[in-house]
PLY file of the C-alpha trace (Angstrom):
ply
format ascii 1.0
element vertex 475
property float x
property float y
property float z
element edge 474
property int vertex1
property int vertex2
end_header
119.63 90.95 101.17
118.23 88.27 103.56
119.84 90.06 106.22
118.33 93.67 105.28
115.24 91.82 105.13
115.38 90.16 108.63
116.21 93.77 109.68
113.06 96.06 108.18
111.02 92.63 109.39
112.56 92.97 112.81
111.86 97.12 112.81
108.71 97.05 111.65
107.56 94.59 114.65
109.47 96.18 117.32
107.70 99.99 116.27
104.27 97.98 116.03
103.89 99.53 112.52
101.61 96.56 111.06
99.32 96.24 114.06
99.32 99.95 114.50
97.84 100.54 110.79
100.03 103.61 110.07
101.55 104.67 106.92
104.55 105.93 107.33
107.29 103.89 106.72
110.17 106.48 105.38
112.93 105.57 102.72
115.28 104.69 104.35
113.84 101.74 105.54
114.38 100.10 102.47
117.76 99.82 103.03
121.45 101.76 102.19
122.30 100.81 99.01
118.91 100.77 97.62
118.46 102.58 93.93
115.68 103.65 92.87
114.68 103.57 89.03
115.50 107.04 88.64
116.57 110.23 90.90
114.29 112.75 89.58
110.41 112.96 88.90
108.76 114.78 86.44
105.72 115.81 88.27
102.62 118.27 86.34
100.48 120.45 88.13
96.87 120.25 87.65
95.48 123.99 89.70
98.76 126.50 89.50
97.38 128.76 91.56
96.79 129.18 95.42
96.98 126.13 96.72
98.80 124.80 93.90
101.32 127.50 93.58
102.45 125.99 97.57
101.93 122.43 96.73
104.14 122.73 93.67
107.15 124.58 95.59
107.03 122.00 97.90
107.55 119.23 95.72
110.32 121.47 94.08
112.04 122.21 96.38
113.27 117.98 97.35
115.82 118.90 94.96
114.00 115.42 93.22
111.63 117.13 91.00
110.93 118.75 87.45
107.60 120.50 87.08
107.41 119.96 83.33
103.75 120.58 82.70
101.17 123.09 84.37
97.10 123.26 83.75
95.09 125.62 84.92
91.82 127.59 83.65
92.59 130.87 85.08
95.77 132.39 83.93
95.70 135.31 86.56
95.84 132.26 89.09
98.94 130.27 87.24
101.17 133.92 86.93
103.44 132.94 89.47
103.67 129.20 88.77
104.73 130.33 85.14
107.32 132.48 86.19
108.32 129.70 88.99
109.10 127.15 86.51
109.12 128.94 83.08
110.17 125.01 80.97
106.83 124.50 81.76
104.29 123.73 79.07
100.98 124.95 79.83
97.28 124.23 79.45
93.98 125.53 80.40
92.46 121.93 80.04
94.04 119.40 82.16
92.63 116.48 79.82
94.32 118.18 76.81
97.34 118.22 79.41
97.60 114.37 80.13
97.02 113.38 76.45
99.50 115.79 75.26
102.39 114.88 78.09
101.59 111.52 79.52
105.13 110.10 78.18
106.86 113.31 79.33
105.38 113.05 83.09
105.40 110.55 86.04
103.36 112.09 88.49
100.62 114.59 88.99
99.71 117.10 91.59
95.66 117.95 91.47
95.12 121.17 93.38
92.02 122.33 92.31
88.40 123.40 93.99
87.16 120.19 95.22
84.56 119.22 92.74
86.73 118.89 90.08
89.23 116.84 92.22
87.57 113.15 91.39
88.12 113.90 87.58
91.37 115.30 87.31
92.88 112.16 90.06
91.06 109.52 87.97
92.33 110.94 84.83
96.13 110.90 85.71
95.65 107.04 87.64
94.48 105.79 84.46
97.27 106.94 82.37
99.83 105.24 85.54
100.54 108.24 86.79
101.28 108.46 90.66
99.17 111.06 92.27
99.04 113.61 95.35
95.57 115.76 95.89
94.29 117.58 97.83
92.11 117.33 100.54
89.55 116.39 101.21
89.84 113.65 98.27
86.72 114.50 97.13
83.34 116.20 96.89
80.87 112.98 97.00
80.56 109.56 98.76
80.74 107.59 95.74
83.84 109.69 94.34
85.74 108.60 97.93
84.82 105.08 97.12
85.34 105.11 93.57
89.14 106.31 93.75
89.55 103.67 96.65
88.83 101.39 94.19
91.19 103.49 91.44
94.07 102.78 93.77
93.91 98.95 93.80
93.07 98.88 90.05
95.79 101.11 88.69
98.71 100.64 91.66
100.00 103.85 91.57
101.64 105.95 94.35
99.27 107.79 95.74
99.05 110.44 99.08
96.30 112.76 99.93
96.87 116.34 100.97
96.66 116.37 104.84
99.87 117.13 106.04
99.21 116.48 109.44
99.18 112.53 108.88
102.99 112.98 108.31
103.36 114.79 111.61
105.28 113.58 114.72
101.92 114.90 117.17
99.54 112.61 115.64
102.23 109.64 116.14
102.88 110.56 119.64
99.17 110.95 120.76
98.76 107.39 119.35
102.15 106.36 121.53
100.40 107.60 124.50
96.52 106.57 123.71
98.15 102.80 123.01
100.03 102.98 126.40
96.52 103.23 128.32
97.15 106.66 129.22
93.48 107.61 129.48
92.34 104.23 128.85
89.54 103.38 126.32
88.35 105.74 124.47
84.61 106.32 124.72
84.27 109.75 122.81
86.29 112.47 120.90
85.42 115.72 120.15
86.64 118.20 116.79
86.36 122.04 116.29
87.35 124.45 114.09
87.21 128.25 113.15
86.34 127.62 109.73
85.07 129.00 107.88
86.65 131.74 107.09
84.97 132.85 103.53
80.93 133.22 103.51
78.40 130.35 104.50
74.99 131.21 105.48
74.38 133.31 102.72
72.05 133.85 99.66
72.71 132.80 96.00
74.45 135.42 94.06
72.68 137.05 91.49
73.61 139.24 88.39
75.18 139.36 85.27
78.52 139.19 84.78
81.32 139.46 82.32
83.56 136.43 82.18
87.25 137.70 82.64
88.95 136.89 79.12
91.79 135.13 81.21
89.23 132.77 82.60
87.37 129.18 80.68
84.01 129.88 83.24
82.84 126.24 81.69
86.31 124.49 82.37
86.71 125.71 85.55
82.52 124.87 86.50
83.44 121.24 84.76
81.25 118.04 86.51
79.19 121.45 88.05
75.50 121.97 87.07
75.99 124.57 84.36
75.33 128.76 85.93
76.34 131.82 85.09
79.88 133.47 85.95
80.08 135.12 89.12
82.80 136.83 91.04
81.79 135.31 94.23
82.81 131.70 93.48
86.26 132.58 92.76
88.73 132.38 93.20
88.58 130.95 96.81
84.59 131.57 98.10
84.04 128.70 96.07
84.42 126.58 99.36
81.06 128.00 100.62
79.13 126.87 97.83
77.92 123.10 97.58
78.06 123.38 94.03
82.26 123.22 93.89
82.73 122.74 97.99
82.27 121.03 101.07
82.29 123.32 103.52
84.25 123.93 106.98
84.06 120.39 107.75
84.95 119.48 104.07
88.02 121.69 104.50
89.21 121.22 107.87
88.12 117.64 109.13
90.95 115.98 106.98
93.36 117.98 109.15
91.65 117.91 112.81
89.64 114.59 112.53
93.09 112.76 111.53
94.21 111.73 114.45
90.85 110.39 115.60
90.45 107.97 112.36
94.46 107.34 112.18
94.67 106.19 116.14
91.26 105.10 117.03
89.77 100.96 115.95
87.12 102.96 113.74
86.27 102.59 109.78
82.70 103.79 108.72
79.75 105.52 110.75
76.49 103.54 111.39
74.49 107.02 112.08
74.73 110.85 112.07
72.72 113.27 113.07
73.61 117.35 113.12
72.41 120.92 113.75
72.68 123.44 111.81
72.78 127.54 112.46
70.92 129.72 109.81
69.95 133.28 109.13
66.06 133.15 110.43
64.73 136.10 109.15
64.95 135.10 106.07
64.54 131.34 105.68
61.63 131.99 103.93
62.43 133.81 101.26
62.90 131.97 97.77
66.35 129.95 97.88
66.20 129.71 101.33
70.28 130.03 101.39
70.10 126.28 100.55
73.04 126.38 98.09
75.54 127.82 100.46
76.76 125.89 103.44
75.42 127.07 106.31
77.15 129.70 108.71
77.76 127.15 111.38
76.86 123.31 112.65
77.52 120.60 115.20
78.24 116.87 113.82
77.72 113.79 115.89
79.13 110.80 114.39
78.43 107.34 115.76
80.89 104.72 114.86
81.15 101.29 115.87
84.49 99.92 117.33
86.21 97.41 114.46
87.72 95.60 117.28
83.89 94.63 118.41
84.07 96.44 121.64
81.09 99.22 121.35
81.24 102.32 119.72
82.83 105.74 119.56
80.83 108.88 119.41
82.57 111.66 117.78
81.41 115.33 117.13
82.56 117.78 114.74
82.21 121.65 115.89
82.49 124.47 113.52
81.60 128.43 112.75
82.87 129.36 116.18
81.30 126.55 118.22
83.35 124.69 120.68
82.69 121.25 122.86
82.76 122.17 126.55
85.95 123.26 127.88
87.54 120.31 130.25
87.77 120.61 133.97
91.23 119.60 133.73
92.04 122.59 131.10
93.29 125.51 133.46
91.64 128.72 132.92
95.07 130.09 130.80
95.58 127.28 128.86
94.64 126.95 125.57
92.07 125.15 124.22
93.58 123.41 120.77
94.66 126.45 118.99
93.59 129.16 116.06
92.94 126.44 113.92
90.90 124.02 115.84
91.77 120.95 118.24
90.39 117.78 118.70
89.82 116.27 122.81
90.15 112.46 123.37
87.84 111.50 126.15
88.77 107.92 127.95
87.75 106.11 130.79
91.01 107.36 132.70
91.53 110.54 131.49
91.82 112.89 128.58
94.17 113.98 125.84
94.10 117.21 123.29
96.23 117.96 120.72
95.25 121.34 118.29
95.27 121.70 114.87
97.22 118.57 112.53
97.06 116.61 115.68
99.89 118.63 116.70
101.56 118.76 120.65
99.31 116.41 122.09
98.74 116.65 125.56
97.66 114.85 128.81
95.10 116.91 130.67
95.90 118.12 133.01
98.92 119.28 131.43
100.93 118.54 134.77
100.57 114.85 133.67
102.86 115.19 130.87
105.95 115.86 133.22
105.52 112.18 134.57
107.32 109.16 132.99
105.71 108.57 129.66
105.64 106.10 127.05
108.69 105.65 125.17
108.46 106.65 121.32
107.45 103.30 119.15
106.33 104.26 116.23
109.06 105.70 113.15
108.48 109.14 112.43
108.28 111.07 108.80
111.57 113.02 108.50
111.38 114.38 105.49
107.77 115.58 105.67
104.52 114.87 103.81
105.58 116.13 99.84
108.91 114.36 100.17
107.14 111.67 100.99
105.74 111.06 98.54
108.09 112.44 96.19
110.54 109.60 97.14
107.69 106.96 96.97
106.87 107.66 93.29
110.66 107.66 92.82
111.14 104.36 94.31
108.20 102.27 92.73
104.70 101.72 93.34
105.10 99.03 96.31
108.45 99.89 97.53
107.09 101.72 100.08
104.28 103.05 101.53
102.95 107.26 102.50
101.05 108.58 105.43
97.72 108.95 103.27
97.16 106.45 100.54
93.70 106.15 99.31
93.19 103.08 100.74
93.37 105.46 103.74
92.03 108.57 102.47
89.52 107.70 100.54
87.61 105.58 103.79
88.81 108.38 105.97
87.32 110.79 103.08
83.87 108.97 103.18
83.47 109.07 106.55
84.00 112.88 106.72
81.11 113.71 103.95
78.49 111.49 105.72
78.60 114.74 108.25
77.81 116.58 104.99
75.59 114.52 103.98
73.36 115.07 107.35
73.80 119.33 107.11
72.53 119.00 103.69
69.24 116.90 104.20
68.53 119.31 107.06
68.90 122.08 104.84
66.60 120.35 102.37
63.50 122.91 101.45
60.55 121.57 100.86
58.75 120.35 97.27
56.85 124.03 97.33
59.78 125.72 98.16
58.15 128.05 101.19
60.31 126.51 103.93
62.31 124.01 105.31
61.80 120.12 105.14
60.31 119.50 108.05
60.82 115.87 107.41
64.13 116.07 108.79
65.82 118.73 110.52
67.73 117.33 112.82
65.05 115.45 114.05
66.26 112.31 112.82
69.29 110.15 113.35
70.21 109.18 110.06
71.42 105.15 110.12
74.53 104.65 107.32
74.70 101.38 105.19
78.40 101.79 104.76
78.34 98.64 102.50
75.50 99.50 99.74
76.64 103.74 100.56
72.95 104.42 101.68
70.97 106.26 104.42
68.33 103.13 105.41
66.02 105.66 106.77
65.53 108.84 105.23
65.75 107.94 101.12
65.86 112.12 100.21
69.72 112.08 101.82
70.78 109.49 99.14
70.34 112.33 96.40
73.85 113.64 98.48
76.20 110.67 97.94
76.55 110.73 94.29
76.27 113.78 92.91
74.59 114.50 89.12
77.57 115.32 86.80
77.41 116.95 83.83
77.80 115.22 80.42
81.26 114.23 78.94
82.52 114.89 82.72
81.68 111.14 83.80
83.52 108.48 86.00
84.11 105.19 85.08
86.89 102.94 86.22
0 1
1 2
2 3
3 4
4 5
5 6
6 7
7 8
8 9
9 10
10 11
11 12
12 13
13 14
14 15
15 16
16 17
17 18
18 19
19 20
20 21
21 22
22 23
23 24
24 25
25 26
26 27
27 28
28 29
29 30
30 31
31 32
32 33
33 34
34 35
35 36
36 37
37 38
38 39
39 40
40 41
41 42
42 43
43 44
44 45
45 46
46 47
47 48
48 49
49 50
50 51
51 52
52 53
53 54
54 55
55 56
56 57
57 58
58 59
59 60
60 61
61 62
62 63
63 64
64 65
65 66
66 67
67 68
68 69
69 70
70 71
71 72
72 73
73 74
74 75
75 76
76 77
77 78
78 79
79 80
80 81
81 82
82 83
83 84
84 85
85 86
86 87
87 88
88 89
89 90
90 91
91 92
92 93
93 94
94 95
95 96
96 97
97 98
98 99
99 100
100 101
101 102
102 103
103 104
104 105
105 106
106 107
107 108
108 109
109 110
110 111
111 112
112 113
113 114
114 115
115 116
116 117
117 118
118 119
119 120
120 121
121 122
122 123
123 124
124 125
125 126
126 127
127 128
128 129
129 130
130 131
131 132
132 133
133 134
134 135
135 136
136 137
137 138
138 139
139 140
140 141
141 142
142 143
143 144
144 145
145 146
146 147
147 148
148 149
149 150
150 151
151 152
152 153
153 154
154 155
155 156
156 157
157 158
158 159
159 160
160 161
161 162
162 163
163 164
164 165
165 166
166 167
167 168
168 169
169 170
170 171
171 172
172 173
173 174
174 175
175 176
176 177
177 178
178 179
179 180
180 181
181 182
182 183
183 184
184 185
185 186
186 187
187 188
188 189
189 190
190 191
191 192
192 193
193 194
194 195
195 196
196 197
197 198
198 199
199 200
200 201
201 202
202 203
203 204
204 205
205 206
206 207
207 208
208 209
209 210
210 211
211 212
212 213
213 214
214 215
215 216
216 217
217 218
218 219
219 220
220 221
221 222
222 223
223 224
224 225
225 226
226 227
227 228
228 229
229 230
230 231
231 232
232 233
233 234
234 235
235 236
236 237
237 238
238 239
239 240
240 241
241 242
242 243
243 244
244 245
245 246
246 247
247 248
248 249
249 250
250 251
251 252
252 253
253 254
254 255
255 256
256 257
257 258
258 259
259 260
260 261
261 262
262 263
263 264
264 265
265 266
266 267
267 268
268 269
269 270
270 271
271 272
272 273
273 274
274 275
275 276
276 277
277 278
278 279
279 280
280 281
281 282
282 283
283 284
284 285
285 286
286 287
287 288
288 289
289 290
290 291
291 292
292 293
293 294
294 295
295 296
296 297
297 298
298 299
299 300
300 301
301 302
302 303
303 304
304 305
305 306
306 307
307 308
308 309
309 310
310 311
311 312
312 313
313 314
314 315
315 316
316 317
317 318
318 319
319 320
320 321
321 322
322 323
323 324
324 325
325 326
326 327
327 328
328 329
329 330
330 331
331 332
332 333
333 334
334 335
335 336
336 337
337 338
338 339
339 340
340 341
341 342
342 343
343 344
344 345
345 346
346 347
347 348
348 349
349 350
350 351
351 352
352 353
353 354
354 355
355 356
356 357
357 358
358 359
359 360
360 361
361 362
362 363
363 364
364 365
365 366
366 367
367 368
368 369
369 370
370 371
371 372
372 373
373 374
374 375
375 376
376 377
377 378
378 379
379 380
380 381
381 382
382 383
383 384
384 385
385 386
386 387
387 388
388 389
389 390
390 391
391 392
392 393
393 394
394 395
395 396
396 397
397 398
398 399
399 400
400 401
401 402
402 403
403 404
404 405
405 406
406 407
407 408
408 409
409 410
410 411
411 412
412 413
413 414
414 415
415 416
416 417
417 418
418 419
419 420
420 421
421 422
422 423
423 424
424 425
425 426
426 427
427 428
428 429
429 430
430 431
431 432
432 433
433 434
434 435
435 436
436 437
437 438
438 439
439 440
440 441
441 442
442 443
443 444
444 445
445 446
446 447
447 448
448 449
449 450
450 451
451 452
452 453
453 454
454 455
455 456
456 457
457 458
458 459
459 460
460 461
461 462
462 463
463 464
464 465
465 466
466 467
467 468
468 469
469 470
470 471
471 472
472 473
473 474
């Protein structure tokens, strides 16, 4: 044992792991020989459908797990989960779920629309059950903080559901960003296509039959109370700020990764965005002000935690892109369908697309001359079996690639860009236009400590969202 310890001491110094604050050290660096408590985990899905449906089959399929429990509150959405693993029990209400099977289960997988996320994970932690969501972790500020918090308290195994931080690109762009390759870092730039569904758009209107397979009041839970509609669900729901967060909500836990994975960075100190919206009618009643809007540009300013500046880094989405880099020739692509994100330094650049994946010196030429070995230990067996073997090892055993203690920061830090569209989209007390009081007009400063805009107090109603009763947190 003392020599199997000298040995994971001696490997985790000579791949930098500890100084390079990355969370992926795999199984099998606990050792041959090592047993864990038991082979097999008996995991329960919380969202069947969609998302879930994938997240499920990839847990499944390690060979290490038994889906013994499903909840979901449409049943169209949970058909093929059903069939998929037909042992099953099932529930529409995930709290009837956990009471019901908490001595039958060991983990949980919560796949749901994002607002519901906070009380489904804080649920299954309390019980001691190790859990995997999805991203991003949350819909609020205070959620991100408060299962932060959950982790340390309840010392499960958690992971949240960015694959990317698992990949081998984001691990060799940090190889190559430590090895001075463009020097320091001074400014990084993120895009993506999303979205995808519709932003930018009125508030639907109408009344509606609730489909008999649906619970509309389960499914809205935390949610100011409305009417069924068929444009929430089942996947438009991302365009609303009722249930989502957005493009950047969506796709900034994949793209913006690698920045807050690599770079010395923790919490913004300001933000300030513009926002694209459908003029010719921004003053009509609504104003569009509970969808997310069509398209916006992020700027982030973060402060170095080594002490040595800051970092500005913008977020680009609905089809706007930084400026292309000299160094990029005319035929070569710029990140890819998804998105990319471009490291600027103070000797040269580096852009990787989409998950962080092949990273690249610019120009591209540059990455046919001798490059830094590889340092840091790569994730084998991927993001789900991560996890899966982490749970079936122990809480503390060893660690995943997105732990809250990592994603929920990392989370936080993403919805202060939210937080910034949504006070510009703020409408006036009279409702007959925009506030004027912000509007991009104002850098908003971030008290990362107290979780408070110092400057403009109308953005505070954003980090803690109203919830509705019997759907409260509490650790």
């Amino acid at each position: 044992m003392a020599r199997k310890s000298d040995s994971r001491r001696k490997f985790l110094q000579s791949t930098s792991l500890a100084a390079a604050g990355f969370f992926i050290v795999p199984r099998h660096v606990l050792g041959k020989g090592y047993v864990a408590p038991s082979d097999t985990l008996n995991v329960a899905g919380i969202g069947a459908g969609g998302k879930g449906e994938s997240d499920l089959s990839e847990f499944f399929k390690t060979g290490k797990v038994n889906i013994v429990a499903l909840a979901d509150v449409d049943d169209r959405q949970a058909v093929n989960s059903r069939k998929a693993y037909p042992k099953a029990r099932y529930y529409k209400d995930f709290r009837e779920m956990l009471d019901k099977e908490k001595k039958n289960i060991d983990a949980v997988s919560i796949s749901t629309p994002d607002h519901t996320h906070a009380n489904a994970t804080l649920a299954a932690m309390k019980l001691g059950k190790h859990v995997y969501t999805q991203k991003p972790l949350t819909h609020d500020i205070y959620e991100a903080r408060l299962l932060t918090e959950a982790a340390k308290k309840y010392k499960v195994v958690t992971q949240m559901g960015n694959q990317g931080g698992s990949g081998d690109g984001v691990r060799r762009a940090k190889e190559l960003i430590d090895a001075g390759m463009i020097g320091d870092v001074t400014e990084v730039h993120a895009w993506t296509n999303r979205p995808v569904w519709p932003q930018g758009i009125a508030t639907p209107t109408g009344k509606f039959d609730v489909p008999k397979e649906l619970d509309w009041d389960l499914w809205l839970g935390p949610a100011k109370a409305i009417d069924y509609n068929p444009a929430y669900l089942p996947f438009n729901w991302r365009g609303w700020w009722a249930f989502g967060t957005g493009a950047l909500g969506d796709m900034a836990c994949h793209i913006m990764d690698p920045i807050y994975r690599i770079l010395p960075i923790l919490y913004p100190s300001s933000v300030e965005c513009s926002v694209a919206n459908i003029w010719k009618d921004m003053w009509v009643e609504g104003n569009f002000t509970d969808s997310c809007p069509p398209s916006s540009i992020i700027h982030l300013n973060y402060p170095r935690t080594d002490g040595k500046g800051n970092i500005k880094v913008s977020w680009h989405d609905g089809g706007l892109l930084p400026v292309r880099p000299d160094e990029l020739l005319p035929e070569e692509a710029f990140g890819n369908w998804d998105g990319g994100v471009l490291f600027i330094g103070t000797k040269g650049k580096l852009l990787a697309d989409c998950y962080g994946q092949n990273p690249r010196l610019l120009p591209t030429l540059k990455m046919k001359e001798t490059l830094p070995p590889a340092t840091i230990a790569r994730v084998p067996e991927g993001h789900y079996a991560q996890w899966v073997n982490a749970c079936i090892a122990g809480y503390g055993k060893q660690t995943t690639s997105s732990p809250f203690e990592y994603a929920g920061p990392f989370t936080e830090s993403i919805l202060i860009g939210n937080l910034a569209i949504r006070s510009w989209m703020m409408q006036n007390p009279n409702l007959k236009g925009w506030n004027d009081k912000y509007m991009g007009r104002k850098t908003l400063l971030w008290d990362a400590k107290n979780m408070r805009i110092t400057n403009f107090e109308e953005a505070n109603q954003f980090v803690k969202r109203e919830r509705r009763p019997g759907w409260e947190l509490s650790l």
